[in-house]
Phi, psi and omega in degrees: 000130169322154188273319150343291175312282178002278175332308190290324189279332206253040207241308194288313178310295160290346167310325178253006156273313170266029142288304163273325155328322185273331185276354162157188195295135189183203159262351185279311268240300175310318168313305177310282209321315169310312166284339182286291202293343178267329171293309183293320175302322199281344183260328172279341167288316184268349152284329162282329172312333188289324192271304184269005233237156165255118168345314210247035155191035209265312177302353182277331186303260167356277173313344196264301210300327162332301178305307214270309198315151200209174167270030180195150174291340194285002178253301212287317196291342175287322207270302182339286169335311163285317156305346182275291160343268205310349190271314184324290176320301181289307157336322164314292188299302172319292170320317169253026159283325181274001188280302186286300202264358214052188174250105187206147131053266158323279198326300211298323172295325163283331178295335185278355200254309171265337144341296174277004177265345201243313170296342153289320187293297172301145171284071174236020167053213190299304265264322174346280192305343158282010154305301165274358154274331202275293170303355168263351169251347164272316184280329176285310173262352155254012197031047177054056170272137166264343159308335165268005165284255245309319200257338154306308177318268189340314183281313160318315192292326188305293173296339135299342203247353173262347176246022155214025171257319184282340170340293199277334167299310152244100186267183182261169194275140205301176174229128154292171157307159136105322208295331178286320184275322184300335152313305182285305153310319187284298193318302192285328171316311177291327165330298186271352153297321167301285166342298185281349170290298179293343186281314190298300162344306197264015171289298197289131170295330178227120145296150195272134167333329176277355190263318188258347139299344181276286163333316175300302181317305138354287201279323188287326168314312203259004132290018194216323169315304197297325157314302188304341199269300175279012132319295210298321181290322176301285167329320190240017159275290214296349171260349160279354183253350145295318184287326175287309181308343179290330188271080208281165197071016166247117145285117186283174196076324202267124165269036204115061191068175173332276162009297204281327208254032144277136197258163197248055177306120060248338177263087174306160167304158141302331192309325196235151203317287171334295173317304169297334171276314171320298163006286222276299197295308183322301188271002107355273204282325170309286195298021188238342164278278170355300176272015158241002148286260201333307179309318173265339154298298180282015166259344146303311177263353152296347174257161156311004176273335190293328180295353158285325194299144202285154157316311197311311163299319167265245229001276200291352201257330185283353187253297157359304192282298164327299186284004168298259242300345195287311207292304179303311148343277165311351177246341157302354203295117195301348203304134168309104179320125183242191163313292206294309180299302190270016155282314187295322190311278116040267182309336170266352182266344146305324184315274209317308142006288175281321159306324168325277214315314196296321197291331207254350141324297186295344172286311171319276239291320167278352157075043176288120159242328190316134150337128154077026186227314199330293191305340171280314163302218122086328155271330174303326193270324150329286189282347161311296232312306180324307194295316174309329194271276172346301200274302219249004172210081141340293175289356171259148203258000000 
Protein backbone atom coordinates (compact mmCIF):
# COMPACT_ATOMS: atom_id res chain seq x y z
CA UNK A 1 0.00 0.00 0.00
CA UNK A 2 0.97 3.78 -1.33
CA UNK A 3 1.98 5.93 1.66
CA UNK A 4 -1.28 7.80 0.37
CA UNK A 5 -3.19 4.97 0.81
CA UNK A 6 -1.73 4.34 4.21
CA UNK A 7 -2.58 8.28 5.02
CA UNK A 8 -6.52 7.73 3.49
CA UNK A 9 -7.31 4.19 6.16
CA UNK A 10 -5.69 5.73 8.60
CA UNK A 11 -7.72 8.99 8.26
CA UNK A 12 -11.01 6.71 7.55
CA UNK A 13 -10.10 4.68 10.25
CA UNK A 14 -9.97 7.78 13.40
CA UNK A 15 -13.27 9.24 11.45
CA UNK A 16 -15.06 5.75 12.45
CA UNK A 17 -13.70 5.57 15.56
CA UNK A 18 -15.41 9.28 16.35
CA UNK A 19 -18.18 8.34 14.93
CA UNK A 20 -19.02 5.56 17.11
CA UNK A 21 -17.70 7.34 19.98
CA UNK A 22 -20.52 10.47 19.08
CA UNK A 23 -23.05 7.15 18.73
CA UNK A 24 -23.24 6.01 21.99
CA UNK A 25 -21.49 4.27 25.00
CA UNK A 26 -18.70 1.93 24.12
CA UNK A 27 -14.88 1.69 23.95
CA UNK A 28 -14.06 4.43 21.27
CA UNK A 29 -16.52 6.94 23.43
CA UNK A 30 -14.36 5.70 27.02
CA UNK A 31 -11.10 6.01 24.92
CA UNK A 32 -12.05 9.71 23.63
CA UNK A 33 -13.13 10.71 27.40
CA UNK A 34 -9.93 9.30 28.53
CA UNK A 35 -7.52 11.38 26.12
CA UNK A 36 -9.82 14.45 27.33
CA UNK A 37 -9.31 13.69 31.12
CA UNK A 38 -5.68 12.78 30.84
CA UNK A 39 -5.32 16.33 28.70
CA UNK A 40 -7.40 18.40 31.26
CA UNK A 41 -5.44 16.49 34.58
CA UNK A 42 -1.83 17.01 33.10
CA UNK A 43 -2.62 20.73 32.10
CA UNK A 44 -4.14 21.64 35.76
CA UNK A 45 -1.44 19.45 37.84
CA UNK A 46 0.98 21.34 35.75
CA UNK A 47 -0.48 24.90 36.50
CA UNK A 48 -1.01 24.77 39.67
CA UNK A 49 2.30 23.28 40.32
CA UNK A 50 3.53 26.43 38.56
CA UNK A 51 1.99 28.52 41.24
CA UNK A 52 3.28 26.30 44.56
CA UNK A 53 6.00 23.93 43.38
CA UNK A 54 9.77 24.86 42.79
CA UNK A 55 10.79 24.68 38.95
CA UNK A 56 12.89 21.41 39.79
CA UNK A 57 10.25 19.27 40.10
CA UNK A 58 7.33 21.01 38.68
CA UNK A 59 7.23 18.20 35.70
CA UNK A 60 6.84 15.37 38.21
CA UNK A 61 2.70 16.96 39.05
CA UNK A 62 2.02 16.58 35.02
CA UNK A 63 3.60 12.95 34.83
CA UNK A 64 1.81 11.28 37.82
CA UNK A 65 -1.70 12.85 36.75
CA UNK A 66 -0.42 11.16 33.17
CA UNK A 67 0.27 8.13 35.27
CA UNK A 68 -2.37 7.31 37.32
CA UNK A 69 -5.60 7.97 34.90
CA UNK A 70 -6.93 4.61 34.13
CA UNK A 71 -10.40 3.80 32.10
CA UNK A 72 -12.42 3.47 35.90
CA UNK A 73 -12.08 5.49 38.79
CA UNK A 74 -11.72 1.86 40.80
CA UNK A 75 -8.07 1.45 38.47
CA UNK A 76 -6.54 5.21 38.86
CA UNK A 77 -7.25 5.07 42.61
CA UNK A 78 -5.63 1.69 42.80
CA UNK A 79 -2.10 2.03 40.49
CA UNK A 80 -2.27 6.12 42.52
CA UNK A 81 -1.92 4.27 45.61
CA UNK A 82 0.99 2.12 44.23
CA UNK A 83 2.53 4.66 42.87
CA UNK A 84 2.47 6.70 45.85
CA UNK A 85 3.56 3.62 48.07
CA UNK A 86 7.10 3.38 45.23
CA UNK A 87 7.68 7.44 45.34
CA UNK A 88 7.39 7.24 49.37
CA UNK A 89 10.00 4.51 49.37
CA UNK A 90 12.27 5.42 46.64
CA UNK A 91 12.62 9.15 48.07
CA UNK A 92 12.92 7.46 51.55
CA UNK A 93 15.99 5.51 50.14
CA UNK A 94 17.51 8.49 48.21
CA UNK A 95 17.34 10.62 51.00
CA UNK A 96 18.82 8.45 53.15
CA UNK A 97 22.00 7.52 51.22
CA UNK A 98 22.77 11.29 50.30
CA UNK A 99 22.19 12.19 54.10
CA UNK A 100 24.64 9.31 55.19
CA UNK A 101 26.84 7.92 52.25
CA UNK A 102 26.70 11.17 50.08
CA UNK A 103 26.29 11.02 46.42
CA UNK A 104 28.98 9.37 44.74
CA UNK A 105 29.50 6.50 42.30
CA UNK A 106 29.36 3.31 44.63
CA UNK A 107 25.90 4.72 46.71
CA UNK A 108 24.06 5.32 43.55
CA UNK A 109 25.08 1.84 42.71
CA UNK A 110 23.87 0.30 45.71
CA UNK A 111 20.76 2.50 46.23
CA UNK A 112 19.77 1.26 42.43
CA UNK A 113 20.30 -2.32 43.82
CA UNK A 114 18.19 -2.05 46.61
CA UNK A 115 15.31 0.07 44.81
CA UNK A 116 14.95 -2.87 42.58
CA UNK A 117 15.23 -5.74 45.01
CA UNK A 118 12.54 -3.61 47.02
CA UNK A 119 10.52 -3.36 43.92
CA UNK A 120 10.35 -6.91 43.38
CA UNK A 121 9.81 -7.73 46.92
CA UNK A 122 6.93 -5.21 47.18
CA UNK A 123 3.34 -5.90 46.10
CA UNK A 124 3.25 -2.83 43.52
CA UNK A 125 2.55 -4.40 40.07
CA UNK A 126 3.81 -2.30 36.84
CA UNK A 127 4.25 0.64 39.38
CA UNK A 128 7.51 -1.84 40.66
CA UNK A 129 9.49 0.29 37.89
CA UNK A 130 9.04 3.76 39.19
CA UNK A 131 10.50 3.08 42.11
CA UNK A 132 14.08 3.24 41.18
CA UNK A 133 13.50 6.04 38.52
CA UNK A 134 11.88 7.95 41.51
CA UNK A 135 14.79 7.54 43.46
CA UNK A 136 17.55 8.25 40.65
CA UNK A 137 15.77 11.56 40.27
CA UNK A 138 15.84 12.50 44.09
CA UNK A 139 19.42 11.33 44.26
CA UNK A 140 20.96 11.98 41.39
CA UNK A 141 19.03 15.85 40.25
CA UNK A 142 18.31 16.58 43.91
CA UNK A 143 21.21 15.52 45.42
CA UNK A 144 19.49 13.11 48.08
CA UNK A 145 18.24 16.73 49.57
CA UNK A 146 15.53 15.39 51.48
CA UNK A 147 14.05 18.64 50.99
CA UNK A 148 13.69 17.90 47.34
CA UNK A 149 12.58 14.34 48.08
CA UNK A 150 9.51 16.26 50.16
CA UNK A 151 8.70 18.48 47.34
CA UNK A 152 9.02 15.50 44.59
CA UNK A 153 6.19 13.80 46.90
CA UNK A 154 4.26 16.88 47.28
CA UNK A 155 4.33 17.19 43.24
CA UNK A 156 3.28 13.52 43.07
CA UNK A 157 0.31 13.83 45.56
CA UNK A 158 -0.55 16.89 43.44
CA UNK A 159 -0.74 14.81 40.06
CA UNK A 160 -2.42 12.32 41.45
CA UNK A 161 -4.81 13.73 43.36
CA UNK A 162 -5.68 16.07 39.73
CA UNK A 163 -5.94 12.53 37.68
CA UNK A 164 -8.35 11.30 40.22
CA UNK A 165 -10.36 14.30 40.72
CA UNK A 166 -10.96 14.23 36.79
CA UNK A 167 -11.49 10.57 37.02
CA UNK A 168 -14.54 11.30 39.11
CA UNK A 169 -15.73 14.06 37.36
CA UNK A 170 -15.83 11.87 33.83
CA UNK A 171 -16.04 8.44 35.12
CA UNK A 172 -16.55 5.85 32.00
CA UNK A 173 -19.64 4.77 31.35
CA UNK A 174 -21.42 2.28 33.53
CA UNK A 175 -21.99 -1.93 32.54
CA UNK A 176 -25.16 -3.37 33.07
CA UNK A 177 -25.11 -7.29 33.87
CA UNK A 178 -25.35 -8.94 30.19
CA UNK A 179 -23.08 -6.26 28.13
CA UNK A 180 -20.29 -8.89 27.87
CA UNK A 181 -22.32 -11.48 26.39
CA UNK A 182 -24.25 -9.32 24.45
CA UNK A 183 -20.46 -7.63 23.53
CA UNK A 184 -19.93 -11.35 22.24
CA UNK A 185 -22.88 -11.63 20.39
CA UNK A 186 -22.80 -9.13 18.61
CA UNK A 187 -19.25 -9.68 17.60
CA UNK A 188 -20.06 -13.06 16.41
CA UNK A 189 -22.89 -11.67 14.44
CA UNK A 190 -20.78 -9.50 12.54
CA UNK A 191 -18.51 -12.20 12.26
CA UNK A 192 -20.92 -14.13 10.66
CA UNK A 193 -22.07 -11.50 8.46
CA UNK A 194 -18.72 -10.78 7.01
CA UNK A 195 -18.67 -14.51 6.15
CA UNK A 196 -22.24 -14.73 4.32
CA UNK A 197 -21.03 -10.97 2.64
CA UNK A 198 -18.29 -13.39 1.02
CA UNK A 199 -20.38 -16.16 0.17
CA UNK A 200 -23.05 -13.79 -1.53
CA UNK A 201 -20.28 -12.28 -3.04
CA UNK A 202 -18.94 -15.55 -4.94
CA UNK A 203 -22.43 -15.64 -6.49
CA UNK A 204 -21.15 -12.89 -8.91
CA UNK A 205 -18.95 -14.06 -12.16
CA UNK A 206 -16.57 -10.98 -11.00
CA UNK A 207 -17.07 -9.12 -8.13
CA UNK A 208 -17.07 -5.64 -8.60
CA UNK A 209 -13.78 -3.02 -7.25
CA UNK A 210 -16.92 -1.96 -4.96
CA UNK A 211 -17.68 -5.32 -3.66
CA UNK A 212 -13.85 -5.36 -2.42
CA UNK A 213 -13.63 -2.14 -0.93
CA UNK A 214 -17.23 -3.20 0.93
CA UNK A 215 -14.84 -6.20 2.25
CA UNK A 216 -12.10 -3.96 3.45
CA UNK A 217 -14.56 -1.78 4.96
CA UNK A 218 -16.00 -4.70 6.72
CA UNK A 219 -13.08 -5.98 8.12
CA UNK A 220 -11.78 -2.54 9.63
CA UNK A 221 -15.19 -2.62 10.83
CA UNK A 222 -15.00 -5.80 12.84
CA UNK A 223 -11.65 -4.86 13.87
CA UNK A 224 -12.83 -1.97 15.74
CA UNK A 225 -15.82 -4.84 17.12
CA UNK A 226 -13.74 -6.76 18.23
CA UNK A 227 -11.86 -4.24 20.29
CA UNK A 228 -15.06 -2.59 21.82
CA UNK A 229 -16.06 -6.39 22.43
CA UNK A 230 -12.78 -7.19 24.32
CA UNK A 231 -13.32 -3.70 26.70
CA UNK A 232 -16.68 -4.43 27.44
CA UNK A 233 -15.50 -7.57 28.54
CA UNK A 234 -12.13 -6.51 30.27
CA UNK A 235 -14.85 -3.92 32.08
CA UNK A 236 -17.22 -5.72 33.34
CA UNK A 237 -15.03 -8.49 34.87
CA UNK A 238 -13.19 -5.69 36.63
CA UNK A 239 -16.36 -4.18 38.02
CA UNK A 240 -17.36 -7.61 39.09
CA UNK A 241 -14.51 -7.92 41.04
CA UNK A 242 -15.03 -4.90 42.69
CA UNK A 243 -18.11 -5.69 43.43
CA UNK A 244 -17.21 -9.08 44.99
CA UNK A 245 -14.51 -7.49 46.83
CA UNK A 246 -17.04 -5.69 48.90
CA UNK A 247 -18.63 -8.61 49.34
CA UNK A 248 -16.69 -10.96 51.50
CA UNK A 249 -17.22 -15.20 50.75
CA UNK A 250 -17.99 -14.07 46.65
CA UNK A 251 -16.05 -14.95 44.37
CA UNK A 252 -16.38 -13.41 40.90
CA UNK A 253 -16.74 -15.80 37.61
CA UNK A 254 -18.36 -18.71 40.05
CA UNK A 255 -21.50 -19.04 39.79
CA UNK A 256 -21.32 -21.62 42.85
CA UNK A 257 -19.65 -25.04 43.60
CA UNK A 258 -17.95 -27.18 41.12
CA UNK A 259 -21.13 -26.78 38.78
CA UNK A 260 -20.63 -23.18 38.15
CA UNK A 261 -16.73 -23.11 36.71
CA UNK A 262 -17.57 -26.20 34.51
CA UNK A 263 -17.01 -25.75 31.03
CA UNK A 264 -19.21 -27.71 28.26
CA UNK A 265 -16.82 -27.85 25.06
CA UNK A 266 -16.91 -27.11 22.26
CA UNK A 267 -18.60 -23.81 23.34
CA UNK A 268 -18.32 -22.63 26.97
CA UNK A 269 -21.13 -20.32 28.78
CA UNK A 270 -20.80 -17.06 28.28
CA UNK A 271 -21.97 -16.49 32.06
CA UNK A 272 -18.24 -16.69 33.10
CA UNK A 273 -15.39 -14.24 32.59
CA UNK A 274 -12.58 -16.44 31.45
CA UNK A 275 -15.03 -18.20 29.21
CA UNK A 276 -16.08 -14.82 27.43
CA UNK A 277 -12.41 -13.72 26.80
CA UNK A 278 -11.85 -17.53 25.18
CA UNK A 279 -15.29 -16.10 23.09
CA UNK A 280 -13.58 -12.89 22.24
CA UNK A 281 -9.98 -14.50 21.14
CA UNK A 282 -11.75 -17.15 19.33
CA UNK A 283 -13.80 -15.45 17.49
CA UNK A 284 -10.52 -12.87 17.10
CA UNK A 285 -8.86 -15.85 15.15
CA UNK A 286 -12.19 -16.23 12.79
CA UNK A 287 -12.01 -12.96 12.01
CA UNK A 288 -8.35 -12.95 11.00
CA UNK A 289 -9.36 -16.06 8.60
CA UNK A 290 -11.68 -13.95 7.28
CA UNK A 291 -9.62 -11.70 6.13
CA UNK A 292 -7.30 -13.93 4.66
CA UNK A 293 -10.19 -15.63 2.61
CA UNK A 294 -10.46 -11.95 1.48
CA UNK A 295 -7.13 -11.38 0.85
CA UNK A 296 -6.91 -14.38 -1.72
CA UNK A 297 -10.31 -13.30 -3.46
CA UNK A 298 -9.41 -10.23 -3.57
CA UNK A 299 -6.12 -10.92 -5.20
CA UNK A 300 -8.20 -13.28 -7.72
CA UNK A 301 -10.09 -10.63 -9.09
CA UNK A 302 -7.46 -8.12 -9.24
CA UNK A 303 -5.59 -10.93 -11.42
CA UNK A 304 -6.42 -12.77 -14.52
CA UNK A 305 -7.21 -15.67 -12.89
CA UNK A 306 -10.66 -15.68 -11.31
CA UNK A 307 -12.25 -15.94 -14.61
CA UNK A 308 -10.91 -19.37 -15.10
CA UNK A 309 -11.85 -20.67 -11.48
CA UNK A 310 -13.92 -23.25 -11.53
CA UNK A 311 -18.02 -22.81 -10.69
CA UNK A 312 -17.54 -25.91 -9.44
CA UNK A 313 -15.50 -24.72 -6.54
CA UNK A 314 -17.27 -21.20 -5.66
CA UNK A 315 -20.44 -22.65 -5.59
CA UNK A 316 -20.09 -25.11 -3.17
CA UNK A 317 -17.29 -23.06 -1.22
CA UNK A 318 -19.77 -19.94 -0.93
CA UNK A 319 -22.33 -22.35 0.82
CA UNK A 320 -19.58 -23.52 2.93
CA UNK A 321 -19.07 -19.88 4.07
CA UNK A 322 -22.77 -19.99 4.97
CA UNK A 323 -22.78 -22.80 7.25
CA UNK A 324 -19.34 -21.00 9.20
CA UNK A 325 -21.63 -18.40 9.76
CA UNK A 326 -23.96 -20.32 10.81
CA UNK A 327 -22.05 -22.22 13.35
CA UNK A 328 -20.13 -18.93 14.37
CA UNK A 329 -23.08 -17.15 15.16
CA UNK A 330 -24.10 -20.17 17.33
CA UNK A 331 -21.10 -20.28 19.28
CA UNK A 332 -21.20 -16.48 19.99
CA UNK A 333 -24.78 -16.90 21.13
CA UNK A 334 -25.10 -15.57 24.86
CA UNK A 335 -27.83 -17.71 25.52
CA UNK A 336 -26.99 -19.98 28.30
CA UNK A 337 -25.63 -23.43 26.73
CA UNK A 338 -27.99 -26.59 27.96
CA UNK A 339 -27.76 -30.49 26.24
CA UNK A 340 -30.01 -28.84 23.15
CA UNK A 341 -28.11 -25.72 22.68
CA UNK A 342 -24.38 -27.58 22.50
CA UNK A 343 -25.91 -30.03 20.64
CA UNK A 344 -26.99 -27.65 17.87
CA UNK A 345 -23.81 -25.82 18.40
CA UNK A 346 -22.14 -29.68 17.88
CA UNK A 347 -24.29 -29.90 14.72
CA UNK A 348 -23.34 -26.81 12.85
CA UNK A 349 -19.66 -27.22 13.43
CA UNK A 350 -20.49 -30.79 11.78
CA UNK A 351 -21.92 -28.93 9.06
CA UNK A 352 -19.18 -27.55 8.14
CA UNK A 353 -16.99 -30.61 8.46
CA UNK A 354 -18.79 -31.97 5.98
CA UNK A 355 -19.11 -29.23 3.07
CA UNK A 356 -14.91 -29.29 4.00
CA UNK A 357 -14.74 -33.18 3.17
CA UNK A 358 -17.27 -32.98 0.16
CA UNK A 359 -15.57 -29.74 -1.32
CA UNK A 360 -11.96 -31.01 -0.98
CA UNK A 361 -13.38 -34.46 -2.48
CA UNK A 362 -14.10 -32.65 -5.62
CA UNK A 363 -11.36 -31.13 -5.87
CA UNK A 364 -9.45 -35.13 -6.15
CA UNK A 365 -12.25 -35.94 -8.24
CA UNK A 366 -11.87 -33.12 -10.86
CA UNK A 367 -8.30 -32.90 -10.72
CA UNK A 368 -9.34 -28.66 -10.37
CA UNK A 369 -5.12 -28.11 -10.87
CA UNK A 370 -5.18 -25.69 -13.57
CA UNK A 371 -2.01 -23.09 -13.39
CA UNK A 372 -3.27 -20.21 -11.06
CA UNK A 373 -6.34 -21.87 -9.64
CA UNK A 374 -4.80 -24.63 -7.24
CA UNK A 375 -3.09 -22.22 -4.68
CA UNK A 376 -6.31 -20.13 -4.10
CA UNK A 377 -8.28 -23.61 -3.51
CA UNK A 378 -5.96 -24.94 -1.26
CA UNK A 379 -5.93 -21.39 0.87
CA UNK A 380 -9.62 -20.69 0.57
CA UNK A 381 -10.08 -24.08 1.84
CA UNK A 382 -7.18 -24.02 4.32
CA UNK A 383 -8.81 -21.15 6.37
CA UNK A 384 -12.56 -23.27 6.33
CA UNK A 385 -10.55 -26.13 7.96
CA UNK A 386 -9.08 -23.63 10.50
CA UNK A 387 -12.29 -21.70 11.49
CA UNK A 388 -13.81 -25.41 12.12
CA UNK A 389 -10.49 -25.98 14.46
CA UNK A 390 -11.27 -22.58 16.19
CA UNK A 391 -15.26 -23.39 17.14
CA UNK A 392 -14.53 -26.57 18.10
CA UNK A 393 -11.39 -26.33 20.18
CA UNK A 394 -11.90 -23.11 21.49
CA UNK A 395 -8.84 -23.42 24.12
CA UNK A 396 -6.10 -24.01 22.15
CA UNK A 397 -3.98 -20.81 20.89
Amino acid sequence: MTPLGTGRRSTAEALDHLRRAARGPGWERDDLVLQLKIVGATVVAWLIASAVLPSTVLTFAPFTALLVLQGTVHRSLRVSLKYLAAVVVGVSLAAAFGVTAGVHGWSLAILMLLTLAAGRLWPLGNERTQLPVVALFAFAAGNGDPDYGLDLLLAVALGAGCGLGFSLVLPASPHRRGDAEEACADLARRVAAMLRSLGESLAEETPQESTVRRWERQLRDLEARTRSARWVVSESEDAARHVAARRPGRRPGRRGGAAGATAHPPGPPLTDHAARHTAVNVLERVGFRARSVVRGLTYAVRSEHYGSLARDFLTPYAELLGETAAAVERFGSGEPRGDAEQEELEAAIAAVRSGYGELMERCRRENLDAPGEWPLYGALLADAHRVADELEHPGLV
